[in-house]
N, C-alpha and C positions, 0 to 999 in steps of 0.2 A: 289787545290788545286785546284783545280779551282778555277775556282771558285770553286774548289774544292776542294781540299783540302788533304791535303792533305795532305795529307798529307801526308807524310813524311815519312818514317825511318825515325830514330832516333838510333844512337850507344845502346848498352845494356852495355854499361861500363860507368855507369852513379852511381857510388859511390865510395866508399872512398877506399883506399888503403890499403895493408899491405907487407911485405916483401916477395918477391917470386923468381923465377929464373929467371936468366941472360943473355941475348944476348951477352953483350959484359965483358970482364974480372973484376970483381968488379964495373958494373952499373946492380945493382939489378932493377928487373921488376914487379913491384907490382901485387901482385893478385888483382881485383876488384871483389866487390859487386855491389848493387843498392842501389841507395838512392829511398825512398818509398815513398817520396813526389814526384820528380821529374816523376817518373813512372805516380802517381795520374793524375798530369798536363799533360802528354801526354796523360792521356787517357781521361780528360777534351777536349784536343784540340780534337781529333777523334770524342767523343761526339757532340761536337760543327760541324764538317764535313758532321757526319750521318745528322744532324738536318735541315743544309743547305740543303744537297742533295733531303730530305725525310719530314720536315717539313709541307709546304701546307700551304693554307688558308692566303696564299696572298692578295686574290680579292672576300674574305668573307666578307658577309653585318652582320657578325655577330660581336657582340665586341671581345667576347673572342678569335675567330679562328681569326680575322686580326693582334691581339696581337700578336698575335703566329708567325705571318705571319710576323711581322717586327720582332720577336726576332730570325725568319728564317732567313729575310734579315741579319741580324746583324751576326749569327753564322759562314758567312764565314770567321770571324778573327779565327777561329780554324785552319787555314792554316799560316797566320802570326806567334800563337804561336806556332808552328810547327815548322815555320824556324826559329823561335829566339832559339828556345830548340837546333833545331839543330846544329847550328853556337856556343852557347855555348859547348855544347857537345863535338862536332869533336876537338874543340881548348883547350880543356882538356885535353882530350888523347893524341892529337897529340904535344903541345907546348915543352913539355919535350925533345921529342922525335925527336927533328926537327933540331937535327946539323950535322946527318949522314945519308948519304944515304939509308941503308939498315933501319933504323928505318921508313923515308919514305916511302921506300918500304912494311914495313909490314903494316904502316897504308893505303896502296891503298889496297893492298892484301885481309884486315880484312873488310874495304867499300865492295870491293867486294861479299865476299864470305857472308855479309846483302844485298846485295842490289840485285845479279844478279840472282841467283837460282829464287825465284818466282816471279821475274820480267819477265824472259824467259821463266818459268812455264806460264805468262799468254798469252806471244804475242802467243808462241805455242795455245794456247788455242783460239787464238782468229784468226789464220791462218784456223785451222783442222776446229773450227764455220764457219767460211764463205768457206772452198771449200764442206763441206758436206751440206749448202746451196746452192752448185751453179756456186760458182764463181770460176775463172780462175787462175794460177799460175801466170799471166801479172798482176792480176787486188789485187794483196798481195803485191806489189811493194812500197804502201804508208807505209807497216810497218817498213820498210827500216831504215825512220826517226825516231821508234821508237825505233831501233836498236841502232842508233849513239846517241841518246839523243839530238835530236834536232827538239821536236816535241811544242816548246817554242819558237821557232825563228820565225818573223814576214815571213810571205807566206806560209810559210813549216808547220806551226802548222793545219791551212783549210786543206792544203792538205793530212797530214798524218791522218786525221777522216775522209780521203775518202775510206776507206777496206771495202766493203760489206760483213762485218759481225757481224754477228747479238749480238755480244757480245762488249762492248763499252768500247774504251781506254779513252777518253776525261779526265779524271782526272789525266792522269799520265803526265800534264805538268808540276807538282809542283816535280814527280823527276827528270825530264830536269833540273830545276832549279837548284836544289839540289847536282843534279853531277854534271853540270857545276863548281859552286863553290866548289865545292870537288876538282875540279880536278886543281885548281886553287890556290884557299887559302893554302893549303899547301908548294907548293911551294913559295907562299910571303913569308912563315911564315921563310923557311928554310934559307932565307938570311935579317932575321932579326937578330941584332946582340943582342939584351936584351929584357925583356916582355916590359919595356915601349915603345922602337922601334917598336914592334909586335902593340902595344895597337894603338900606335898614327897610326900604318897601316890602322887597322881595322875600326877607327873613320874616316881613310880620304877615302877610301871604301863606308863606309857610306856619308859623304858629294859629292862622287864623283855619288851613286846613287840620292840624294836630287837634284843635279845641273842635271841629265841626266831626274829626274822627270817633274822640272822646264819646258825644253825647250823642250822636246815630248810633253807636256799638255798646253804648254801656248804659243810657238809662232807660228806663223802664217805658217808657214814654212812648218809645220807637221801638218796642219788641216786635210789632205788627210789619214795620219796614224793613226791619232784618231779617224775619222768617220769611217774607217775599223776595229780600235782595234786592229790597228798590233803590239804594245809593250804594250800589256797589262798584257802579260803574259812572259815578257823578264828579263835573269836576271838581269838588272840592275834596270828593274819596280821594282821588289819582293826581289830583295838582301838585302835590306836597311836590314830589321830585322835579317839574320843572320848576318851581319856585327857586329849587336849590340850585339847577341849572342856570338860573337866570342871577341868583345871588354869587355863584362861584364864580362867573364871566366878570359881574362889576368888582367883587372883590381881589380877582386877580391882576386887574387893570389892564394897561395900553402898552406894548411893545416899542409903540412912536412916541412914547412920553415926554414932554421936552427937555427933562432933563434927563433920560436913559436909564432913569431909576428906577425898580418895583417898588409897588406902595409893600408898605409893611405887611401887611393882611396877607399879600403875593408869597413872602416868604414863609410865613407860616402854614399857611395852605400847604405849601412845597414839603414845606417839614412834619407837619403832622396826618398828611394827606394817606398815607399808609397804615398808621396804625388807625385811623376814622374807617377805612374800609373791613380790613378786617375786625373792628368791633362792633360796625355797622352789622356786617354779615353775621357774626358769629351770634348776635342776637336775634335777627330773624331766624335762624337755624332752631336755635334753642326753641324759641317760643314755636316753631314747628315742628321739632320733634315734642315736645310736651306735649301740642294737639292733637298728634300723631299725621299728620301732611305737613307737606312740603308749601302748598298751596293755600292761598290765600282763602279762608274758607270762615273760620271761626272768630267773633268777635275779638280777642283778644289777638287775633294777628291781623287786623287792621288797623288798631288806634297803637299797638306795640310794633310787630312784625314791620307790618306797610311803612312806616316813617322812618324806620331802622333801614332797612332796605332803600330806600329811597337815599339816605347819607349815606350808603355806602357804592351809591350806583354814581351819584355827584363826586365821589371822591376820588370813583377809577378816573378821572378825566386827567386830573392832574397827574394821575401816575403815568398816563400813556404820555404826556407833553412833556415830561422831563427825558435827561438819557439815561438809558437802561433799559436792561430787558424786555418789558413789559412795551415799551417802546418800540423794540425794533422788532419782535415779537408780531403789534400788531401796526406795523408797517408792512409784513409782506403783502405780496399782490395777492394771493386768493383773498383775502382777508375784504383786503383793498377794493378789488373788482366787487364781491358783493356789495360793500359799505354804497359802490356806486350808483348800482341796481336797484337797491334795499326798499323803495318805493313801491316798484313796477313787480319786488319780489312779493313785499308783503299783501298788491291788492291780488295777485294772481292766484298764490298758493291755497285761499280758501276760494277765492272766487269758481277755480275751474276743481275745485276736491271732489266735484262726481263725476267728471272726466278720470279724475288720477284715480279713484275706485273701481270704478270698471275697467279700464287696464292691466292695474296691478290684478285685480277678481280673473284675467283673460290671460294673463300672463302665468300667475300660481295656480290657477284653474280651480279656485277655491277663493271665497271671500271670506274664511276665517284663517283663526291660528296664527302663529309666527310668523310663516313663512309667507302668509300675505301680509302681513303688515308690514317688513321688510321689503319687500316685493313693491307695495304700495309706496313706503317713503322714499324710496330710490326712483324711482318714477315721476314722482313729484317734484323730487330735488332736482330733477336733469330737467325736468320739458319747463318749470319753474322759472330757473336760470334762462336757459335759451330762450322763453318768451319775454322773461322781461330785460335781457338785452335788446332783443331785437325792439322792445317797448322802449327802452332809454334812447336807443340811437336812430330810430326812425318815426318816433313819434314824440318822445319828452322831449328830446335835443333842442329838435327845430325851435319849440315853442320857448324853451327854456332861454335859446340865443335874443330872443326879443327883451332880458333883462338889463339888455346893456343900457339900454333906453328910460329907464328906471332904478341907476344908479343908489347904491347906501355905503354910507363907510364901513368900514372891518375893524373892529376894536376889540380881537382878543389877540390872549396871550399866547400866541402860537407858539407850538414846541419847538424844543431843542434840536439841533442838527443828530442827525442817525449814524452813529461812529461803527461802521461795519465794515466789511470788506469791500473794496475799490468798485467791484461789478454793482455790490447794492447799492451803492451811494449815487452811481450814473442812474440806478432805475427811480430812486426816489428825489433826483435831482432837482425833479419837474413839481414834486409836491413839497419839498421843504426849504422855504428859500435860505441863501446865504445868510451867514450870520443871526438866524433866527435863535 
């Protein structure tokens, strides 16, 4: 999301609908819930982010810790499903809502008011760090870049992780990516004339990252920007998965359809949505054992690997919104309660990593080996979580309750009811409405 990961925001208007107030004269504005699956899966994806960043045992001559060490390398796709959640997502909320200006308008408005408060809560933080170390009001000039969201553009990304301070942005290029296409995809959307106009946008979005993959990684032309790694982190490298996010939303259609029906597209998604995952995977696998990583690294697992992963990070969505396992699975609450956090988790956990170093270093009494890095992930996961709750509820909340104000429809396919036992069905009553 980076390789970090990132991750991501992700909207909280991630469930199904019911009748509410009106912007415009007789077009009702749905209240929304969450679905508790999709919550689950973002907080799978964030898990997967900690694990990269926090993992270890890489370059252990032990079996068990090198295991570990490639399911480290592996866990940076918790930023892919990250961008597939969120490219679904935004195109939920926003499709409906996309033939008038002002309904635009409140979908920038409602990004904002998730994305900017402790985005700017941290560049502050990371300004006030580096002059109470030392440095100069000249030498804060690189955060500039991470002001305009352009800390993902090939030369300007080196440059904007030149702030001498002592608290680390490096992970915040997966929301460069993130806004960019934010600020982008809606506007296609608004002069699409029908969802399968919108759908076949999104798929050729998607082919036009595959072909931008192609010719940065394979011809000869840009040998110079790949031994730099200058589009590695651009969004046309990394768009490909919300593309698919945004194409999986319009093609599984509306819940409230007038006629109650799924469009056709909806059922075969449903039906072939499993073997796409695991075919997805089992090819970026391949093409990383061949290279010998797990990790996104080598030409051939960006224009292969990256795309392949990316259809199989869009694919889990569909498997968690039907019933079954996988469903109820990532419905429970730990899952849950991260999915909720997942924001306040992903800007902390690198933000404050030379806090959680010198702890875990003060706690094993030693800043190598094993048993500090164990020492160190465990540390990070607990103060992690408790900061960014206390970050959701006493600081995102408040600002986040001002969206009522700037209403959008919800136009996904929200999942299926959770067929469990009596007690789980009272806990996830609140996230999956009747007859969904």
């Amino acid at each position: 999301m980076a390789s970090d990961a990132t991750l991501r925001d992700l909207p909280l208007d991630s469930s199904a609908s019911s009748p509410g107030p009106s912007t415009d004269a007789g077009t009702p504005i749905p209240k929304t819930r969450r679905d508790a699956a999709l919550d689950g899966l973002r907080g799978l994806a964030i898990l997967l982010v900690f694990i990269f960043h926090y993992g270890g045992g890489l370059q252990s001559t032990k079996p068990a810790q090198r295991l570990a060490g490639y399911f480290t390398q592996f866990s940076w796709c918790g930023v892919v499903l990250f961008f597939a959640l969120s490219g679904f997502l935004i195109t939920g909320s926003l499709w409906e809502g996309n033939q008038t200006i002002p309904r635009l308008y409140n979908f920038y408005v409602r990004r904002a008011l998730r994305i900017l408060p402790l985005y700017t809560l941290a560049l502050l933080a990371v300004a006030i760090a580096a002059i109470l170390t030392g440095a100069h009001l000249a030498q804060l000039r690189p955060l500039l870049v991470f002001v305009f969201f352009l800390q993902n553009f090939p030369h300007l990304s080196s440059y904007a992780l030149q702030t001498p301070s002592p608290l680390p942005l490096y992970h915040f290029w997966t929301l460069a990516v993130e806004e960019q296409f934010y600020l982008i995809w809606p506007i296609i959307l608004f002069f699409a004339h029908s969802r399968r106009h919108a759908l076949r946008l999104s798929l050729w979005y998607f082919g036009i990252c595959e072909l931008f993959l192609y010719c940065i990684y394979t011809l000869a032309a840009f040998n110079g920007a790949r031994i730099h790694h200058l589009y590695d982190y651009f969004l046309l490298t990394q768009g490909g998965a919300i593309a698919l996010g945004c194409a999986l939303s319009l093609a599984m259609g509306n819940r409230t359809s007038p006629t109650g029906r799924k469009p056709g597209t909806h059922r075969v998604i449903r039906k072939y949505a499993q073997p796409t995952f695991f075919i997805g995977l089992g090819i970026y696998l391949w093409v990383g054992i061949v290279c010998g990583t797990l990790y996104i690294t080598y030409p051939v697992q960006f224009w292969i690997g990256l795309p392949c992963l990316s259809i199989a990070a869009a694919a889990s969505i569909p498997l968690v919104l039907r019933t079954g396992l996988p469903r109820r699975i990532f419905s429970s609450t730990p899952l849950g309660l991260l999915g909720r956090i997942s924001y306040g988790f992903y800007v902390f956990h690198i933000l404050l990593e030379p806090l959680y170093d010198r702890l875990g270093a003060n706690i094993a009494h030693t800043n190598t080996g094993d048993y500090y890095h164990i020492v160190r992930a465990a540390v990070a996961f607990v103060l992690t979580c408790i900061i960014s709750w206390l970050s959701f509820y006493l600081f995102e909340m408040p600002i986040l309750s001002l969206k009522r104000f700037f209403p959008v429809n919800t136009s996904l396919p929200w999942g299926e009811p959770i067929n469990e036992t009596p007690r789980s069905r009272r806990r996830t009553s609140h996230s999956v409405p009747k007859g969904a």
